[in-house]
GUVEXTI-975451 format. One record per residue (C-alpha): residue in one letter; x, y, z. Coordinates in Angstrom, 3 decimals. Layout:
{res: A X: X Y: Y Z: Z} .
...
***
This chain:
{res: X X: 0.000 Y: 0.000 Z: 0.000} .
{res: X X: 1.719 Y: 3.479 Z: -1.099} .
{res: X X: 2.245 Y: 5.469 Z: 1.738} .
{res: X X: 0.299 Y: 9.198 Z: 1.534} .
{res: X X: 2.010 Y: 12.148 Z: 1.061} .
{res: X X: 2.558 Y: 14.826 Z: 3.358} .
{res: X X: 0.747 Y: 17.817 Z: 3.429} .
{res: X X: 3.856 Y: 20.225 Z: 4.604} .
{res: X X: 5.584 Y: 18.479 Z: 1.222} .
{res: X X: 2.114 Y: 19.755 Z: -0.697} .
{res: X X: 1.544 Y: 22.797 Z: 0.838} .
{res: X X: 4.903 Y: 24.257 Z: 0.825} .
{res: X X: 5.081 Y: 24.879 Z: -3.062} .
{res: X X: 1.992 Y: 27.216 Z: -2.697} .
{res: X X: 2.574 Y: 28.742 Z: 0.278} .
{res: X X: 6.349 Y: 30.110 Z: -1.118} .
{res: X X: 4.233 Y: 31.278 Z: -4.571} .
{res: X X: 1.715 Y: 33.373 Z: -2.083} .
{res: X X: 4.924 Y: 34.551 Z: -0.379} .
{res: X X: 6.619 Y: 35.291 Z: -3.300} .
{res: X X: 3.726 Y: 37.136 Z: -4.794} .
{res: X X: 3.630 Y: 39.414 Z: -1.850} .
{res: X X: 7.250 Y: 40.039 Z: -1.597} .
{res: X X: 6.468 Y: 41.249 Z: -5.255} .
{res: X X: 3.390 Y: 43.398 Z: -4.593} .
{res: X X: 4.443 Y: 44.743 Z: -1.120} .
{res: X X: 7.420 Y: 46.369 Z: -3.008} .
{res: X X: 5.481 Y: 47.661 Z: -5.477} .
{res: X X: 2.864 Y: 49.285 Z: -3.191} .
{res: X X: 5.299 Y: 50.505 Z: -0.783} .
{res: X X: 7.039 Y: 52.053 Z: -4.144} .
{res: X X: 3.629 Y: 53.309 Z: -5.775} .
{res: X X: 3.015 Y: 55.174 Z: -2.124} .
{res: X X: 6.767 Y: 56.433 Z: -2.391} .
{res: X X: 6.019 Y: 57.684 Z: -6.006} .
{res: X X: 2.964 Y: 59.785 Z: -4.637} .
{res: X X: 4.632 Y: 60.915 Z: -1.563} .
{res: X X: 7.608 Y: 62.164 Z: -4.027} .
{res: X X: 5.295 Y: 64.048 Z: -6.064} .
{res: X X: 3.950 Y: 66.059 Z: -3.444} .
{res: X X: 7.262 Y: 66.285 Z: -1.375} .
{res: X X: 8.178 Y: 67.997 Z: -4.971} .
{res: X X: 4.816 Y: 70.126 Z: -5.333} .
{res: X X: 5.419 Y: 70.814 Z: -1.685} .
{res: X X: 9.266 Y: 72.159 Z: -2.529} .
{res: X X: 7.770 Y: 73.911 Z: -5.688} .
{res: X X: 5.381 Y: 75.668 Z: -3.259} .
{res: X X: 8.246 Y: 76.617 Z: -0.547} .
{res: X X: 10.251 Y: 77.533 Z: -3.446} .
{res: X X: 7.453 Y: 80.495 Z: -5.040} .
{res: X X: 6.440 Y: 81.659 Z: -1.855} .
{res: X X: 10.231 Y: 81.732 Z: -0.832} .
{res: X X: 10.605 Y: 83.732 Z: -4.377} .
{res: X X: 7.413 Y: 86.031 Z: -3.524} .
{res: X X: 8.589 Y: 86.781 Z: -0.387} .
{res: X X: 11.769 Y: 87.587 Z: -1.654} .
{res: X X: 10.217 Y: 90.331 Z: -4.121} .
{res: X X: 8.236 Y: 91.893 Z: -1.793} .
{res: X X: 11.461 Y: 92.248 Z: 0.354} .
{res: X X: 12.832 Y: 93.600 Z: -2.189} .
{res: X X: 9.902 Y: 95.672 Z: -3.229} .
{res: X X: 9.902 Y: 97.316 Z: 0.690} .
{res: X X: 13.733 Y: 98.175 Z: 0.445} .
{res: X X: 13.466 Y: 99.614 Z: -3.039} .
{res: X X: 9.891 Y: 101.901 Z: -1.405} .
{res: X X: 11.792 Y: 102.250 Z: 2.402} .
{res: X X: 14.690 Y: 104.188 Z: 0.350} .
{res: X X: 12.589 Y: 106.007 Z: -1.327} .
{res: X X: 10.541 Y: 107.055 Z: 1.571} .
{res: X X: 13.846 Y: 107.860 Z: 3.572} .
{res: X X: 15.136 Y: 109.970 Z: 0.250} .
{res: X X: 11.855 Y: 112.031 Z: 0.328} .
{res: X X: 12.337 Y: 112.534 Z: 3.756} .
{res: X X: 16.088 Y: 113.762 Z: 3.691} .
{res: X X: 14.686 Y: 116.270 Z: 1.382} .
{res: X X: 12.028 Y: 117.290 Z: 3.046} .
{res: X X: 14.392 Y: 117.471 Z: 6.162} .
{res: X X: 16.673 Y: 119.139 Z: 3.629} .
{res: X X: 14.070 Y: 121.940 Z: 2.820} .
{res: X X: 13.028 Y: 122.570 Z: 6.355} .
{res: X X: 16.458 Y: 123.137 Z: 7.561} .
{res: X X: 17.132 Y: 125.650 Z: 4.934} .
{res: X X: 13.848 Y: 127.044 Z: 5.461} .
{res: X X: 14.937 Y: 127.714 Z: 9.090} .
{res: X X: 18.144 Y: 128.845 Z: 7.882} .
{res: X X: 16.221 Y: 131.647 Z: 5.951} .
{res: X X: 13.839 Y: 132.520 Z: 8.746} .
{res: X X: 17.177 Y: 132.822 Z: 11.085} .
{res: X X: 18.767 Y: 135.334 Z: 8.791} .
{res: X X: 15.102 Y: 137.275 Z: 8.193} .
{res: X X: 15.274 Y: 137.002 Z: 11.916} .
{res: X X: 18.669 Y: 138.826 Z: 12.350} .
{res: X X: 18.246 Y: 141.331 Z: 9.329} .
{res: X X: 15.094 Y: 142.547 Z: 10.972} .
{res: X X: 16.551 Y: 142.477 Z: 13.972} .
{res: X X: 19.229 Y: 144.664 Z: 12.568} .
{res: X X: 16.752 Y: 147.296 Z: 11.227} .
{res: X X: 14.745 Y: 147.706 Z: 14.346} .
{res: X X: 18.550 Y: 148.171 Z: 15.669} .
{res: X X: 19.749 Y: 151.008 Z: 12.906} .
{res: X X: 15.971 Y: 152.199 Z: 13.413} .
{res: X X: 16.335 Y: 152.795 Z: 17.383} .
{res: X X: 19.736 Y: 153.914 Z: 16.941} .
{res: X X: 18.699 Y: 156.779 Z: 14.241} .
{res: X X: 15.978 Y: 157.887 Z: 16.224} .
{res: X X: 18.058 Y: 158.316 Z: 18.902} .
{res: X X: 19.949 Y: 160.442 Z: 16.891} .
{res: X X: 17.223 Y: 162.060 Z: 15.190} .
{res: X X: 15.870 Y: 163.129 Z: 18.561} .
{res: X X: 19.714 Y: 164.285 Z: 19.742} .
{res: X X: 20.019 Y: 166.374 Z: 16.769} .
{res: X X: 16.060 Y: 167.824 Z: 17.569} .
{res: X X: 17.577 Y: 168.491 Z: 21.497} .
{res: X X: 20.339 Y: 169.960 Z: 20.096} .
{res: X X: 18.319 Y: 172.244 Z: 17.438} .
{res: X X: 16.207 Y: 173.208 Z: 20.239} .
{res: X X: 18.631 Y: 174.129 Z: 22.642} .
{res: X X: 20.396 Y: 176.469 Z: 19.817} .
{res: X X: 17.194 Y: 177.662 Z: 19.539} .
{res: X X: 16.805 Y: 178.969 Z: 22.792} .
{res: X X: 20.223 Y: 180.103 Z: 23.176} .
{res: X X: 19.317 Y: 182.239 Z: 20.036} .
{res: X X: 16.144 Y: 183.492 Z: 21.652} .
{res: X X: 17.755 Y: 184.612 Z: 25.126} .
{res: X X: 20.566 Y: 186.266 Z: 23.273} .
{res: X X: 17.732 Y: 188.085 Z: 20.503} .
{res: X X: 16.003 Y: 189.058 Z: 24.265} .
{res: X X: 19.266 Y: 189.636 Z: 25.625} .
{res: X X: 20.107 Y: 192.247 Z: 23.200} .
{res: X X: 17.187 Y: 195.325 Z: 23.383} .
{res: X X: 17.725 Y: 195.210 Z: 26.923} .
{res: X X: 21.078 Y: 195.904 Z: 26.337} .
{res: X X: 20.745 Y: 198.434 Z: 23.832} .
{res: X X: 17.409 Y: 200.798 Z: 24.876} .
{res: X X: 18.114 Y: 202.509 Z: 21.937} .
{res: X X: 17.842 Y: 199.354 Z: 19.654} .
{res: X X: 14.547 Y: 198.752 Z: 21.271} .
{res: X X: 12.688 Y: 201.422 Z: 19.278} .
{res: X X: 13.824 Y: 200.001 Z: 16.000} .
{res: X X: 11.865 Y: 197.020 Z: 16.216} .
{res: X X: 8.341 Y: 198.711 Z: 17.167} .
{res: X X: 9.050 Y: 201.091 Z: 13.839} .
{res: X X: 10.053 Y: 197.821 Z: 11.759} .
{res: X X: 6.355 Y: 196.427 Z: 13.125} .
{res: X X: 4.460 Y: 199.047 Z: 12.254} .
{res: X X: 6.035 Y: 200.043 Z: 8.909} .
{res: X X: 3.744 Y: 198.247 Z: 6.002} .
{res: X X: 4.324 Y: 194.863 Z: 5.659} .
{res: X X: 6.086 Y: 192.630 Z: 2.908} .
{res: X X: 4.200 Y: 192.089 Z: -0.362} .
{res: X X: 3.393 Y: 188.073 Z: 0.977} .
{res: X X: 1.730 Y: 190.374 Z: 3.749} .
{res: X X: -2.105 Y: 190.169 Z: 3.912} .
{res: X X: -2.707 Y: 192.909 Z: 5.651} .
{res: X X: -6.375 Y: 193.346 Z: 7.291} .
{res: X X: -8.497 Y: 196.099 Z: 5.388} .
{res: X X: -8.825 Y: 198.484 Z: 8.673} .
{res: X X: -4.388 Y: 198.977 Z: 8.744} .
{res: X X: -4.382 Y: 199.105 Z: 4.679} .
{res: X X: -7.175 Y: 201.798 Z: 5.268} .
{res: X X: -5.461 Y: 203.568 Z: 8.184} .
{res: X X: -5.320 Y: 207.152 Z: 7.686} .
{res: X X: -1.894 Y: 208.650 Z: 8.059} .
{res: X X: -2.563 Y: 210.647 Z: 11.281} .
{res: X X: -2.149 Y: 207.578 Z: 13.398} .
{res: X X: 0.586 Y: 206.559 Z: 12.265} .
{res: X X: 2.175 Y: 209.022 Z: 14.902} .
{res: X X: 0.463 Y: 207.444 Z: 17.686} .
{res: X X: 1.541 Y: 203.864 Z: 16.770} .
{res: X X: 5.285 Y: 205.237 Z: 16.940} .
{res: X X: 4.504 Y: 206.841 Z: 20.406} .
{res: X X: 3.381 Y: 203.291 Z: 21.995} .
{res: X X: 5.137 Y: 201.765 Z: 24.381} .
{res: X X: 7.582 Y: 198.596 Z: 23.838} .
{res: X X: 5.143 Y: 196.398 Z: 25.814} .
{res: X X: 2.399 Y: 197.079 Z: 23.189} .
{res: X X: 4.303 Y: 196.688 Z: 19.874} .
{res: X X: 3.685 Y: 192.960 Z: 20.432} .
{res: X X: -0.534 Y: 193.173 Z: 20.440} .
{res: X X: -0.086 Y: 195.414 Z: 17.527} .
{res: X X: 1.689 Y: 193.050 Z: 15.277} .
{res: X X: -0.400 Y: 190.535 Z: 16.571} .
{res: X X: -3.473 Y: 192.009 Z: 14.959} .
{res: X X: -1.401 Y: 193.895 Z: 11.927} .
{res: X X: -1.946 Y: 190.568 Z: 9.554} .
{res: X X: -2.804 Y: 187.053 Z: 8.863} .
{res: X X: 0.275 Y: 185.690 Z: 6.339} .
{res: X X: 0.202 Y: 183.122 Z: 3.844} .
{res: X X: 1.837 Y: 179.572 Z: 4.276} .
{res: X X: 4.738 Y: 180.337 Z: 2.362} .
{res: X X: 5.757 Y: 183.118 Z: 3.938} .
{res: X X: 5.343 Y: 181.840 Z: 7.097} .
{res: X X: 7.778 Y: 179.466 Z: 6.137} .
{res: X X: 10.397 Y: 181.621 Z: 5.199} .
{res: X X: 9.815 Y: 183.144 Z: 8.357} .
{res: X X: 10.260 Y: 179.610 Z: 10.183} .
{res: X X: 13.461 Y: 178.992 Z: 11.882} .
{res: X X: 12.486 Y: 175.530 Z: 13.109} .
{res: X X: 9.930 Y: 173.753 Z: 10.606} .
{res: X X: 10.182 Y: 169.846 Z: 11.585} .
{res: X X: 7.841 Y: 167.806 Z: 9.519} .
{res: X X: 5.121 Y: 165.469 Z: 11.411} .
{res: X X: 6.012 Y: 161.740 Z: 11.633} .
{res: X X: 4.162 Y: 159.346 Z: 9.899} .
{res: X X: 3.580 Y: 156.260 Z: 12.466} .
{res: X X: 4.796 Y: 153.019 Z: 11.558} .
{res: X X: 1.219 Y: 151.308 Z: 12.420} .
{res: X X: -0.677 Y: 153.687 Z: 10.234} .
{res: X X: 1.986 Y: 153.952 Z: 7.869} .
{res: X X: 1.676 Y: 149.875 Z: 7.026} .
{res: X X: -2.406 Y: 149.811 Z: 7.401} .
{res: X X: -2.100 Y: 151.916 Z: 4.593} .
{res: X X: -3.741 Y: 155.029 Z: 5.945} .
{res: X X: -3.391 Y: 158.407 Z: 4.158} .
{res: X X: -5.151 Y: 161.703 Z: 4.154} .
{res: X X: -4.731 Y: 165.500 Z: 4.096} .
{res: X X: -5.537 Y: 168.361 Z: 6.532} .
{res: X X: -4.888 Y: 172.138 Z: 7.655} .
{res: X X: -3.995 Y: 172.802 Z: 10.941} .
{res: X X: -4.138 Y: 175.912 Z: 12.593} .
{res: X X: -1.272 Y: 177.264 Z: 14.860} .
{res: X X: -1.397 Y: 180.328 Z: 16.983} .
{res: X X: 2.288 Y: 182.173 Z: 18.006} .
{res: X X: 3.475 Y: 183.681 Z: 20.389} .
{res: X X: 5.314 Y: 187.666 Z: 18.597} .
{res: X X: 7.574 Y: 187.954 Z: 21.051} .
{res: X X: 9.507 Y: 184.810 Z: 21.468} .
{res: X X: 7.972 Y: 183.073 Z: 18.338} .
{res: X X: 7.289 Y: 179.689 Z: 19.788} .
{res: X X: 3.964 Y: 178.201 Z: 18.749} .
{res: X X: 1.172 Y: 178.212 Z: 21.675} .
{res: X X: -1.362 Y: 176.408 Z: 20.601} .
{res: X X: -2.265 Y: 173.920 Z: 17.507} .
{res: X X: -4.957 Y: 172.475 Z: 16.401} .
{res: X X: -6.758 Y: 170.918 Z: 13.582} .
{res: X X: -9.137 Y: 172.926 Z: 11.613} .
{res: X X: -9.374 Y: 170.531 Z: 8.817} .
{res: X X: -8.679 Y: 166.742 Z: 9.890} .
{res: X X: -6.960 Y: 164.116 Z: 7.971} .
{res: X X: -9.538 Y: 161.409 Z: 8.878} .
{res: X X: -7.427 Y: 160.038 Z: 11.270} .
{res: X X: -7.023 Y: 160.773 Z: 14.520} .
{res: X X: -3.483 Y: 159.358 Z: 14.749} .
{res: X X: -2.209 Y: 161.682 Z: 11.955} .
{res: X X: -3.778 Y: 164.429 Z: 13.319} .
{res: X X: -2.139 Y: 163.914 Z: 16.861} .
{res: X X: 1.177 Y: 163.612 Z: 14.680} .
{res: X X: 0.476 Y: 166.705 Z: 12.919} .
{res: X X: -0.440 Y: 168.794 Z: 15.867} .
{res: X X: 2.644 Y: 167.514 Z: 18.027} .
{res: X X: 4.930 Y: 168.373 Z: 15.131} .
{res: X X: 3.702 Y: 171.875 Z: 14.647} .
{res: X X: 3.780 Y: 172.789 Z: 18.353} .
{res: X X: 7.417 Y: 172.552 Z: 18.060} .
{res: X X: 7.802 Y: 175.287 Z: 15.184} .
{res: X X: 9.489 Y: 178.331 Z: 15.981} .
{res: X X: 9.740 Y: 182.104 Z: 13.978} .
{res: X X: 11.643 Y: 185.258 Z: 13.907} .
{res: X X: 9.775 Y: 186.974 Z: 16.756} .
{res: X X: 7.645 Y: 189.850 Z: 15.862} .
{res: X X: 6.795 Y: 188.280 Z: 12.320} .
{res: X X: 3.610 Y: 186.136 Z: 13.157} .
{res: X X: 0.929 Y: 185.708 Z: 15.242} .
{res: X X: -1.362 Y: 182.989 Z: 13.445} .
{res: X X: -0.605 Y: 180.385 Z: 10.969} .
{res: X X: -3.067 Y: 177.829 Z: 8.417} .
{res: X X: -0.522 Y: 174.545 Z: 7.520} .
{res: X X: -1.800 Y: 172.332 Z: 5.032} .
{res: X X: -0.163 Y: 169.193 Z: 5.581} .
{res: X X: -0.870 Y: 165.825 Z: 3.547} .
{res: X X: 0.332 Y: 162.085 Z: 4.211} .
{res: X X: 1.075 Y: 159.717 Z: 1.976} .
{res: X X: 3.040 Y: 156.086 Z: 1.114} .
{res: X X: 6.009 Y: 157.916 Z: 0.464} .
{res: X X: 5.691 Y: 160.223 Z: 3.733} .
{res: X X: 4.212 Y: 163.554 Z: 5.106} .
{res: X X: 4.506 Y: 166.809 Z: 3.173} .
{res: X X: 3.370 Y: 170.545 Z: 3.629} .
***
């Protein structure tokens, strides 16, 4: 009787082509799987590798915008700086002015001190004099009451004066010569003028002066024969501005005449841009 076979011995043969078979496909799957995970390790690295390029333009893109901004801004820094430059040397040339300004005023008003002061020195040595000389005294009153100069607007009543009284106005005494002249005549600007021994012109303020104010005006000064000196001043015609006219009337106080030649005074006087004139 044959003896059976064994079923390891029939087995095996099919159990190494199973085993062979997987060894085959296990490869294959693990290297299909590898294959995939390749492609997207690569779509992955193609990824990293455009963002990585992106990023590197917009870097890029910033520095080129950063130096721009930080140019503009020099300049800007560059026009600010010169900007304060200029207002620093506006600063010290105005400075300067208000400097030379103060500084001629000063002198301006030394030179008026000075004028003044010659002034009076004149007057006490012209009142010094007839007391000195009594007979020089008389000359004067004749002088007053002879007929005045053709500028002379003499009133009607002295141009009609009959020639008896002429007598009697020679007979007054010194102490009424004055009232005489006083009333003898009104004369003309000009003349007054020539007459003037200290004719300062008004100032035209500095605020008024750069609001752009201007006008024209007559003002009206009363003097004192004897001396000359101006008593009183005021405006009988106003500029329109009560600033000028306090300029005019403190300049005009200040005139001064030959004594004996006027008693009352009309002064036109007219501002403008370019300064006050008579």
């Amino acid at each position: 009787m044959p003896r059976p076979k064994s079923t390891i011995s029939a087995v095996t043969p099919k159990i190494i082509l199973v085993l062979a078979f997987l060894c085959l496909m296990i490869p294959a799957i693990f290297g299909l799987l590898g294959s995939y995970r390749v492609d997207a390790l690569r779509a992955d690295v193609a990824n990293a590798n455009a963002a990585r390029d992106a990023a590197e333009h917009r870097r890029m893109t910033q520095e080129a915008e950063l130096k721009t901004r930080e140019t503009a801004v020099a300049g800007e820094e560059a026009k600010i700086a010169e900007a304060q430059n200029k207002a620093t040397k506006a600063g010290a040339e105005l400075a300067q002015s208000q400097k030379e300004k103060t500084e001629l005023q000063t002198k301006l008003e030394a030179k008026q001190n000075e004028i003044a002061s010659l002034q009076k020195r004149i007057q006490e040595a012209g009142a010094a004099k007839p007391s000195e000389n009594p007979t020089a005294a008389s000359t004067p009153e004749k002088q007053s009451i002879s007929p005045p100069p053709p500028e002379i607007k003499a009133e009607p009543v002295e141009e009609r004066a009959p020639p008896p009284q002429q007598p009697k106005r020679r007979k007054t005494s010194p102490a009424e010569a004055p009232e005489v002249g006083a009333s003898a005549a009104t004369i003309s600007f000009s003349s007054a003028k020539a007459l003037a021994t200290f004719a300062p012109l008004p100032k035209y303020p500095l605020k008024v002066r750069s609001d752009g104010v201007t006008g024209s005006g007559v003002c009206v000064v009363s003097v004192d024969q004897a001396s000359g000196r101006v008593t009183r001043a005021s405006m009988e015609q106003s500029t329109g501005d009560s600033t000028l006219d306090k300029s005019a009337v403190r300049a005009f106080r200040k005139w001064r005449f030959k004594p004996g030649t006027v008693s009352k005074v009309r002064i036109p006087i007219e501002f403008t841009m370019t300064g006050a004139s008579h």
